[in-house]
Backbone bond lengths (Angstrom), bond angles and torsions (degrees), N, CA, C in turn:
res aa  C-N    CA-C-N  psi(-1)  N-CA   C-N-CA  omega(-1)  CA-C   N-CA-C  phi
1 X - - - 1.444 - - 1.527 109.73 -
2 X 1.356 114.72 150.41 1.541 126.31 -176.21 1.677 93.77 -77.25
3 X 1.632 109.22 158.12 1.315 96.43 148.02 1.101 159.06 -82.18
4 X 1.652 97.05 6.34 1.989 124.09 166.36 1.372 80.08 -68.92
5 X 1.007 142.65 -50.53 1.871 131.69 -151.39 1.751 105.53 -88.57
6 X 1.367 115.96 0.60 1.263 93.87 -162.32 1.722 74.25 -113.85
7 X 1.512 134.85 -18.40 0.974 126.82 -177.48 1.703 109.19 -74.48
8 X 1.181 113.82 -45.48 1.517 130.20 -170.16 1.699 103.35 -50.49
9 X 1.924 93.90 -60.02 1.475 102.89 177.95 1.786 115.34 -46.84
10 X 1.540 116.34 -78.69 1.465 116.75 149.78 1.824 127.71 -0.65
11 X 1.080 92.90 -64.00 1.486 116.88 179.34 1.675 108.85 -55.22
12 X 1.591 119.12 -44.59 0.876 120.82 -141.93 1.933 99.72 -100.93
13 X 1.442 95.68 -26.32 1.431 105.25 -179.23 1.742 115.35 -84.57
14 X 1.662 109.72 -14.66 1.454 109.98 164.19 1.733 114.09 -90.46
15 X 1.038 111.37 -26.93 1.801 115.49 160.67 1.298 108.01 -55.86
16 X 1.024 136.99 -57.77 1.434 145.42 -164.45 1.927 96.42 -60.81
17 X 0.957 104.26 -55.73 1.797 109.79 -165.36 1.658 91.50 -70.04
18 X 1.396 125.50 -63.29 1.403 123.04 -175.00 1.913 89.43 -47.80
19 X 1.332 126.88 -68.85 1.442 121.72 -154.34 2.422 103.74 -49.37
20 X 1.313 96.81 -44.64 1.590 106.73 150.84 1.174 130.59 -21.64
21 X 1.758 99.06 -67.13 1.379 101.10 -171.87 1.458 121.06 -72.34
22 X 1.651 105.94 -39.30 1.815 106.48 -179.83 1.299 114.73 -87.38
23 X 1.912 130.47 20.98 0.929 117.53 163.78 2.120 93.87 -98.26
24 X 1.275 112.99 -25.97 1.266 90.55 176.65 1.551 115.50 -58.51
25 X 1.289 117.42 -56.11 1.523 123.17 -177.94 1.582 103.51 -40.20
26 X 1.173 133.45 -55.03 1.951 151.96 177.77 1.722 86.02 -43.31
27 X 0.957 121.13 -53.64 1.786 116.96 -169.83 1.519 98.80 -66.31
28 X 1.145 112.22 -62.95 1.423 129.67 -153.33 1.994 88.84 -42.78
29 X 1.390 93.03 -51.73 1.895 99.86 -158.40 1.467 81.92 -73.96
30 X 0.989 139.78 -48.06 1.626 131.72 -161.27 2.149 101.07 -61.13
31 X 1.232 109.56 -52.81 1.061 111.53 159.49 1.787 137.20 -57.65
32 X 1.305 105.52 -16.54 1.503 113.41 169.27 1.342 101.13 82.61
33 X 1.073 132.40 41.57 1.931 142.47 -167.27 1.500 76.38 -128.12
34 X 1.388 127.60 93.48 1.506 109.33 154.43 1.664 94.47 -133.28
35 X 1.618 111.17 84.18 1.323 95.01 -178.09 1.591 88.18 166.94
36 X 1.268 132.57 171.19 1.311 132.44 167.00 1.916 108.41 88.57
37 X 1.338 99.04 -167.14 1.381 104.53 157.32 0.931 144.74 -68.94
38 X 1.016 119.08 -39.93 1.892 145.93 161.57 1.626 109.19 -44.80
39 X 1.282 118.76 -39.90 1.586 131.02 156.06 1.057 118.20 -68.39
40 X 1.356 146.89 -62.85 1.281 167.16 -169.62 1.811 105.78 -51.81
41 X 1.417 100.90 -39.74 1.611 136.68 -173.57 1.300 91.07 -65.98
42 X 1.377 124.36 -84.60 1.442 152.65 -151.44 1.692 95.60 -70.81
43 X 1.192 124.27 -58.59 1.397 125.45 171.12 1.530 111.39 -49.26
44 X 1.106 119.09 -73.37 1.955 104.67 171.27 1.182 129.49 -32.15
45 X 1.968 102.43 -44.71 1.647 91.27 174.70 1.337 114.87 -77.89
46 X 1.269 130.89 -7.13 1.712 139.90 175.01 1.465 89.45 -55.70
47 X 1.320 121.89 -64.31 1.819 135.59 -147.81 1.532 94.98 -80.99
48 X 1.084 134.56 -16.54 1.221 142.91 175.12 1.501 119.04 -69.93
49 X 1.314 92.67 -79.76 2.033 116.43 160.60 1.049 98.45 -38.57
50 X 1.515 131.41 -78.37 1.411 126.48 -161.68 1.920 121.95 -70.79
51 X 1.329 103.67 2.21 1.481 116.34 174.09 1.280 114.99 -85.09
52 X 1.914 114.10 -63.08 1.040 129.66 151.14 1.683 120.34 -20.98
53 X 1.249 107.61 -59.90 1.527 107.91 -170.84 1.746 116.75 -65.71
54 X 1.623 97.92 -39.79 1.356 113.76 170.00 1.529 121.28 -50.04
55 X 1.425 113.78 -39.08 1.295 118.06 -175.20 1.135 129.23 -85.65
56 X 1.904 107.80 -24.38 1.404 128.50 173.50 1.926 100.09 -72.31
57 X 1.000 122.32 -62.62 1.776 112.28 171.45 1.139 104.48 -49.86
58 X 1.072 140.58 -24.53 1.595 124.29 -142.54 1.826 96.28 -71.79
59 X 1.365 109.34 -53.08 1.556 117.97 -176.21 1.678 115.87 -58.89
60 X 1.672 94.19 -4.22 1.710 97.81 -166.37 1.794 100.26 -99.58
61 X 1.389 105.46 -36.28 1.268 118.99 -174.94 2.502 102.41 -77.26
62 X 1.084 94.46 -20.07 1.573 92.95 -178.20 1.274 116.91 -86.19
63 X 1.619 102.89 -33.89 1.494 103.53 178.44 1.596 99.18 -82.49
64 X 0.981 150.82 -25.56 1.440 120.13 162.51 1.586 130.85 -76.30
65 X 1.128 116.34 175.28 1.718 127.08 -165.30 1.623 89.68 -95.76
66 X 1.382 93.76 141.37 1.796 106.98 -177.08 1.454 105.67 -68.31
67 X 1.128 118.58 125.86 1.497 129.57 -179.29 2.248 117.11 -41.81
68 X 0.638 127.53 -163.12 1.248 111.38 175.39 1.610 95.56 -135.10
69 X 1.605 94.29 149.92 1.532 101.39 -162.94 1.517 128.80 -29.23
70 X 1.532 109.18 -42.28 1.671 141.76 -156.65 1.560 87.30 -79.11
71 X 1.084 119.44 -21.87 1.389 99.23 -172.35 2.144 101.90 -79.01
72 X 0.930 80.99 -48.35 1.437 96.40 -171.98 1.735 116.66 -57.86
73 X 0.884 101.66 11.56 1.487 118.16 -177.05 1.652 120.03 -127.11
74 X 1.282 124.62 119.22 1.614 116.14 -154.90 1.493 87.38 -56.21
75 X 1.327 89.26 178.60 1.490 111.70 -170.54 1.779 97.91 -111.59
76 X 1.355 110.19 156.51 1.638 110.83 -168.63 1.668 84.71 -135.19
77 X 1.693 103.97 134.69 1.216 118.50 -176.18 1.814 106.71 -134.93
78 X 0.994 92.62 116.35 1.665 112.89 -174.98 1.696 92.33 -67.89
79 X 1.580 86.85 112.49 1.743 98.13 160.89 1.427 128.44 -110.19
């Protein structure tokens, strides 16, 4: 595998667990469980998923050069 593929793959199995975790929390509130263990449960694995994911970009976002301002700003197209 390339390392676009080993990132994508990687990539794709911490999306999946974060996408996991905030559909449990989405039930929990849809169900009116916002409180107890069952929350407490569902919230760790949220902080988990979303830690994990944070840390896996983090090395992806450092090794590149900060974009230049203009990019980061929509673009305006004369119609």
């Amino acid at each position: 595998m390339t390392s676009n593929d080993d990132f994508r793959f990687e990539a794709h199995k911490r999306l999946l667990e974060l996408d996991a975790a905030i559909s449990d929390l989405m039930m929990l509130v849809v169900a009116g469980k916002i409180g107890g263990v069952e929350w407490s449960y569902a919230n760790a694995r949220y902080d988990a998923a979303h830690s994990a994911w944070t840390h896996f970009l983090k090395p992806k976002v450092d090794d590149q050069a900060s974009p230049p301002l203009g990019c980061l700003s929509p673009r305006h197209v004369d119609q």
